[in-house]
C-alpha positions as CSV (number, residue, x, y, z in Angstrom):
1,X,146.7,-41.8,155.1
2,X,146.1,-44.2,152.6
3,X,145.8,-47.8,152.6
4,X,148.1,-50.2,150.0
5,X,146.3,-51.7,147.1
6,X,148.1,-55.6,147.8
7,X,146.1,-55.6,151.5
8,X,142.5,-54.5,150.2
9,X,143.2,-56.8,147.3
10,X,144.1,-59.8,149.2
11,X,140.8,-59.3,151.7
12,X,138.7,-59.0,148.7
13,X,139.4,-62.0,147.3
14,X,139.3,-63.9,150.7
15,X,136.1,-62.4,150.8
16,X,135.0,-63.8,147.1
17,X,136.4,-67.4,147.9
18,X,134.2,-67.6,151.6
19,X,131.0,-66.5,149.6
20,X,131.6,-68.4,146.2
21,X,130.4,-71.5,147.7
22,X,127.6,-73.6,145.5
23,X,124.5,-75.2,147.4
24,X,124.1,-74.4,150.8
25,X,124.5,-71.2,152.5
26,X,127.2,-72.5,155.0
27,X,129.7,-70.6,157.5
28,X,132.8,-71.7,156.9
29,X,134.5,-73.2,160.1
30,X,137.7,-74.9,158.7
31,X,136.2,-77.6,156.9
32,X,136.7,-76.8,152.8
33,X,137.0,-78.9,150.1
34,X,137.3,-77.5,146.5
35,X,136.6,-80.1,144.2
36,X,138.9,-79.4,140.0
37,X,138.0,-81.4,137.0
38,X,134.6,-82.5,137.3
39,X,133.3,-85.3,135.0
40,X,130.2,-87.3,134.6
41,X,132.0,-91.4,134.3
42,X,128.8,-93.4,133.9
43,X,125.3,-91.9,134.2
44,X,121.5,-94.0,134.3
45,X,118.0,-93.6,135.9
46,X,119.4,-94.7,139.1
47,X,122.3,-91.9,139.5
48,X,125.2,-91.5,138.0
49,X,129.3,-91.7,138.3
50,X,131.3,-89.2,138.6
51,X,135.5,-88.2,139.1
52,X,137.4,-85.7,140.2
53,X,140.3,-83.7,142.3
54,X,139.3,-82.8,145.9
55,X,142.0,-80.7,147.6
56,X,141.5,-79.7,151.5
57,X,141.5,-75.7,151.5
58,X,140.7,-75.4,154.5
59,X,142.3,-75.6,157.9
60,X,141.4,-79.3,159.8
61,X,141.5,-82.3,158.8
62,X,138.8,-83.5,156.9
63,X,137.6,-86.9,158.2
64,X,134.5,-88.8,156.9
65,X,134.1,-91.4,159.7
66,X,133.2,-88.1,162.1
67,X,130.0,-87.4,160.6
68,X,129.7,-84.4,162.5
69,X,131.6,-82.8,159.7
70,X,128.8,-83.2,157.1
71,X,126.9,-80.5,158.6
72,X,130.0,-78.4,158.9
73,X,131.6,-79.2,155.4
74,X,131.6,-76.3,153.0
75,X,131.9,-77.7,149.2
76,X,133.5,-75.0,146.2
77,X,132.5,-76.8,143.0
78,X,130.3,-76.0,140.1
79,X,127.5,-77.9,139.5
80,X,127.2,-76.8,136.2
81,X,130.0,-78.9,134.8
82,X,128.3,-82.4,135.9
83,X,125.0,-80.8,134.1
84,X,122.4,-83.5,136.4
85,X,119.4,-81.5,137.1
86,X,119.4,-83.7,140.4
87,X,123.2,-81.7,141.6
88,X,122.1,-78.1,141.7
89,X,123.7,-77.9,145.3
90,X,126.3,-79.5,147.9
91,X,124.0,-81.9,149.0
92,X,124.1,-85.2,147.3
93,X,127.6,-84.5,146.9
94,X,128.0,-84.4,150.5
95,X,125.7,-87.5,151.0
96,X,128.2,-89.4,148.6
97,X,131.1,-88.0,150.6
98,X,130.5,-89.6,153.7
99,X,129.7,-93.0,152.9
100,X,133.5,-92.9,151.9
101,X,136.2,-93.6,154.2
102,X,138.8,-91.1,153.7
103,X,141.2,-88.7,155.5
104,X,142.3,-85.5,154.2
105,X,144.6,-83.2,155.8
106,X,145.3,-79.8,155.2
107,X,146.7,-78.6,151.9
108,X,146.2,-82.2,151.0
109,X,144.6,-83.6,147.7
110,X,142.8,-86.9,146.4
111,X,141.7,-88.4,143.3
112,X,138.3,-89.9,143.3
113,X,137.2,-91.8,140.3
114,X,133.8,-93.7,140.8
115,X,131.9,-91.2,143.7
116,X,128.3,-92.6,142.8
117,X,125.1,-89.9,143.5
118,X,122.1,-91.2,143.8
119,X,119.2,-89.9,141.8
120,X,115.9,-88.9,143.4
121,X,113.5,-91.2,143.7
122,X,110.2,-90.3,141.5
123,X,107.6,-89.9,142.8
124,X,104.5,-92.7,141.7
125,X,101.6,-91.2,139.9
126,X,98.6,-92.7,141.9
127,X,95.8,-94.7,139.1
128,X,92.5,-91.8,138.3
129,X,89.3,-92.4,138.5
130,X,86.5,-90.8,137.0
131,X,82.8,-91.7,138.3
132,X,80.5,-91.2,135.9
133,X,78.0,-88.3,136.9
134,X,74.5,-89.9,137.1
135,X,72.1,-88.1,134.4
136,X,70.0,-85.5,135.3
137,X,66.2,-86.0,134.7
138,X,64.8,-83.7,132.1
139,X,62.8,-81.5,134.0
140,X,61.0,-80.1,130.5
141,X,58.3,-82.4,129.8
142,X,56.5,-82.4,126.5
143,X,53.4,-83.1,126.8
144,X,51.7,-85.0,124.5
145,X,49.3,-83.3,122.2
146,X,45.7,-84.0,122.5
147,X,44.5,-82.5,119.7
148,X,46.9,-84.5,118.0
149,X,46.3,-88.3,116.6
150,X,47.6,-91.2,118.6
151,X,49.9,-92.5,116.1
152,X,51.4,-88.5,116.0
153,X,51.7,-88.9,119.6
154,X,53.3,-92.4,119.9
155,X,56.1,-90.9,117.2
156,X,56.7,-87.7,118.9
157,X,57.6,-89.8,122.0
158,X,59.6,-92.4,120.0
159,X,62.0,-89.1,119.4
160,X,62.7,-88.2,123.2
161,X,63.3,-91.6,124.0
162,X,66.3,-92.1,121.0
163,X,67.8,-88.2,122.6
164,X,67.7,-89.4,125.5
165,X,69.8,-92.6,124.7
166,X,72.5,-90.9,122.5
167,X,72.9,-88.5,125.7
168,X,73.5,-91.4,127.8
169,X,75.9,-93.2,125.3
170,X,78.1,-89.6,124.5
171,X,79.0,-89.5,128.2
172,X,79.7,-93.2,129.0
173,X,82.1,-92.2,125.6
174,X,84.0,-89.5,127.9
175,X,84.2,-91.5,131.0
176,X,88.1,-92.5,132.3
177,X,87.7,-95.6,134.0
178,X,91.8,-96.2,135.2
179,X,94.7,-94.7,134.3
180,X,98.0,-96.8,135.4
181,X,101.6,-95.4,135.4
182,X,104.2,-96.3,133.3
183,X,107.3,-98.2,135.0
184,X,110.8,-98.1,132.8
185,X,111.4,-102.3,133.5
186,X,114.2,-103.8,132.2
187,X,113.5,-107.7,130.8
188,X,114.9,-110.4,132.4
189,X,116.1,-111.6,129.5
190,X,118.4,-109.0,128.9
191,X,119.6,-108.7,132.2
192,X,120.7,-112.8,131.8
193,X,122.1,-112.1,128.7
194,X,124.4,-109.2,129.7
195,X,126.1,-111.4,132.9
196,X,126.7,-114.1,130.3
197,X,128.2,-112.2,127.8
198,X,130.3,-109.7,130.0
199,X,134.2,-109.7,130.2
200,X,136.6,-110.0,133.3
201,X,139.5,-108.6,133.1
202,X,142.2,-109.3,135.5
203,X,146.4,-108.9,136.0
204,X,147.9,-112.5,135.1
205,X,151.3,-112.0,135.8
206,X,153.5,-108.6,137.1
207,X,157.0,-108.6,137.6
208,X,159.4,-105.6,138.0
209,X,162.2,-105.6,134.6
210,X,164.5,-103.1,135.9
211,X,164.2,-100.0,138.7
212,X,166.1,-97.2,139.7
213,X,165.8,-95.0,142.5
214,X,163.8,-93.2,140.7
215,X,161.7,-95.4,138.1
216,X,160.7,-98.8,138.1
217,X,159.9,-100.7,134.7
218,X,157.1,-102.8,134.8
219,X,156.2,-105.6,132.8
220,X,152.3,-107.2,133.4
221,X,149.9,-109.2,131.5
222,X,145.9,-108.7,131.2
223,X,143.9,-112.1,130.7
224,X,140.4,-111.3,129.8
225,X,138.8,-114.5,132.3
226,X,134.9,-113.7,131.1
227,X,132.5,-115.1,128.7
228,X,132.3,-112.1,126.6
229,X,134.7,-109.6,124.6
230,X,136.5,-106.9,125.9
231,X,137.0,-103.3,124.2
232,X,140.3,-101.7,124.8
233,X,140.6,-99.0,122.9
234,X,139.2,-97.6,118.8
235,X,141.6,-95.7,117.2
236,X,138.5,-94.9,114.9
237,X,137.1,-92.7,117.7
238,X,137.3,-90.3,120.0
239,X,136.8,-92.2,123.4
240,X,138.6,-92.6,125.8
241,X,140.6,-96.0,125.7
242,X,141.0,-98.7,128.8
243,X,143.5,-97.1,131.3
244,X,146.5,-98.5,134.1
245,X,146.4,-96.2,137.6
246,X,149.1,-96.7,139.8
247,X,149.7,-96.0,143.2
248,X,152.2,-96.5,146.1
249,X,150.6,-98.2,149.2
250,X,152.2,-99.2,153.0
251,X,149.6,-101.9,152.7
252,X,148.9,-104.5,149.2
253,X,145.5,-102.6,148.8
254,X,143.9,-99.1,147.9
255,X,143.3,-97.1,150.8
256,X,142.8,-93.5,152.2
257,X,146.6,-93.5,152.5
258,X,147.4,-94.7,149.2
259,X,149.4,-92.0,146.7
260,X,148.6,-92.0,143.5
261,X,151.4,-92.2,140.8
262,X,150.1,-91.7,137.3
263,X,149.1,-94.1,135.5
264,X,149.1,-95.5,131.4
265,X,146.6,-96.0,129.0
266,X,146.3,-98.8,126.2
267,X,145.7,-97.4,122.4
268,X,148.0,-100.1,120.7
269,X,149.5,-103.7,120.9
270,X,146.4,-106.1,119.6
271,X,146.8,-105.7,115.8
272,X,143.7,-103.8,114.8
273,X,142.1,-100.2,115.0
274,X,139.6,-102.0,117.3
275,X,141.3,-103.8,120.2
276,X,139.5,-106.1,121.8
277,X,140.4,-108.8,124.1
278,X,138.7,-111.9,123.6
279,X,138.0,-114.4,126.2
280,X,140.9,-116.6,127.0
281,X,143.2,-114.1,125.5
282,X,146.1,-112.0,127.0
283,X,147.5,-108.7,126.4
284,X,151.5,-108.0,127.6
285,X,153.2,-104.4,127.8
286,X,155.9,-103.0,130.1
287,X,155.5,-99.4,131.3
288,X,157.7,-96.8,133.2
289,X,156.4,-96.0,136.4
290,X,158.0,-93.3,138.5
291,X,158.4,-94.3,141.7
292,X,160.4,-91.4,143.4
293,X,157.5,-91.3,146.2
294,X,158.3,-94.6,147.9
295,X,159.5,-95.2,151.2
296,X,160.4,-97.7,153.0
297,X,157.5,-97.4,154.9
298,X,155.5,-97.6,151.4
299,X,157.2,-100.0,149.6
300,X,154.5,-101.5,148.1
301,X,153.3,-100.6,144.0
302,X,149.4,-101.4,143.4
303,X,148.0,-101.4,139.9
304,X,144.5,-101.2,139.1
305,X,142.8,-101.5,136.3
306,X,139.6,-99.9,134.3
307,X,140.9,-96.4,135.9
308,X,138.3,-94.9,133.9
309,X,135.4,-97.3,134.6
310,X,135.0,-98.2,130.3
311,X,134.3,-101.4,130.7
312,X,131.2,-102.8,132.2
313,X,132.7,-106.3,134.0
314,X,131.2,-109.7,135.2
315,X,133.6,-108.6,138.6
316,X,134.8,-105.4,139.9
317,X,136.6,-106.7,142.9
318,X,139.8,-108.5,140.8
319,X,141.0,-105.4,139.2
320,X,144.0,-104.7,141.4
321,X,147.6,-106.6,141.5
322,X,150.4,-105.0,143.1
323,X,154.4,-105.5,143.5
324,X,156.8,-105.2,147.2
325,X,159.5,-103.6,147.0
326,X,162.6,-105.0,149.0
């Protein structure tokens, strides 16, 4: 009796998926996160940003404030994609994971944007030191001549003596006394002049111009509140320009609840291929938001800016404005 191909086929593949798991050699118990779209944000000596897609695969709930479940976790990614030599398994990954606050339940996905790892710390190179080895006595020792005259005799040890020295001199040449290690610093200088030359951006106004049951058109302004300029977009590159994330809330702020909704990116609107927004200027667009997730239980819309972390700002805590709907 023979066995269908769709059963062996199915199994095998269960199989693949249970043991195609990067980092640590884990059982799976339930707990399964596969993580889509992996991308490196912001990367320095002390770690590095990243985003992605986590879905829950697996079959519980995934909740970070029962740390319990980082030893029972099982993470399906590719480490390769990230390419930081300091992410060749689950483990910082995992670290980073829990020191979120999130809950994910079955079949369930979320969009994280800034997960920061943490890069190892290296490890100090302790100062050398070389003592200089005291000099061996010459054990062969010319005797003087006595058939010889005494001024032969004076010259012949004149000539040991001046050895003896350049011997001594050749090795104190070769000695290491201290050797310190080199610390990457950052001036103070500099670090005063970026936080006085940084921009803030921030939502002036938001108002809703017309909305359906199904899309909501929303008109908001961007006041640039810092002491320094603030790059947009550059059509005469390939970057990625400054970028609008929406998402629909039960509460006025971004939470583990919170759905996200799209979002829009700037690439136009300040009269040059370079856009940047001064300080003291403002910036004013209206964009189409779908909205066919809200309830009346989530009525609210939050907008948050810098989704893809471009801009390096004074403040990171004023990037969000939001809208209740009635």
């Amino acid at each position: 009796m023979s066995l269908r191909l769709g059963p062996i086929l199915s199994l095998f593949i269960c199989l693949f998926c249970l043991f195609n798991v990067q980092g640590q050699d884990r059982v799976y118990q339930g707990y399964r996160l596969h993580l889509s779209g992996l991308k490196v944000i912001e990367k320095n000596t002390q770690g590095a940003t990243i985003a992605f897609t986590a879905v829950n695969t697996g079959k519980h709930a995934i909740d970070t404030e029962q740390k319990e479940q980082l030893e029972l976790l099982v993470l399906n990614f590719d480490p390769s994609l990230l390419q930081l030599e300091y992410v060749q398994d689950d483990k910082p990954l995992l670290d980073a994971f829990f020191k979120r606050t999130f809950l994910l339940e079955p079949g369930a996905y979320i969009q994280i944007n800034d997960l920061k790892l943490e890069a190892p710390v290296k490890e100090m190179t302790a100062p050398t030191f070389k003592v200089p080895k005291p000099a061996k006595k010459d054990s062969s020792k010319v005797e003087p001549n006595k058939e010889l005259p005494n001024n032969e005799n004076q010259s012949q040890d004149t000539l040991l003596t001046t050895e003896k020295e350049k011997t001594s001199e050749a090795k104190e040449e070769k000695d290491i006394i201290l050797v310190a290690p080199e610390i990457d610093r950052r001036p103070i200088e500099e670090l005063l002049e970026e936080k006085n030359s940084c921009p803030d951006l921030v939502f002036d106004t938001l108002k809703v111009i017309k909305k359906t049951d199904r899309t909501a058109w929303v008109e908001f302004t961007i006041k640039n509140i810092g002491k320094g300029p603030a790059q947009l977009y550059n059509k005469g590159t390939e970057e990625r320009p400054f970028g609008i994330r929406a998402f629909i809330s039960g509460s006025t702020f971004i939470s583990k609840g919170s759905v996200t909704i799209g979002g829009h990116t700037i690439d136009k609107g300040l009269g040059e291929t370079i856009g940047i927004l001064h300080p003291g200027e403002v910036y004013k667009e209206t964009v189409q938001f779908d909205i066919r997730k809200m309830t009346r239980y989530m009525p609210v819309l939050i907008l948050s800016l810098d989704a893809f972390l471009k801009l390096r700002e004074c403040d990171r805590t004023n990037n969000t404005s939001h809208i209740i709907f009635e």
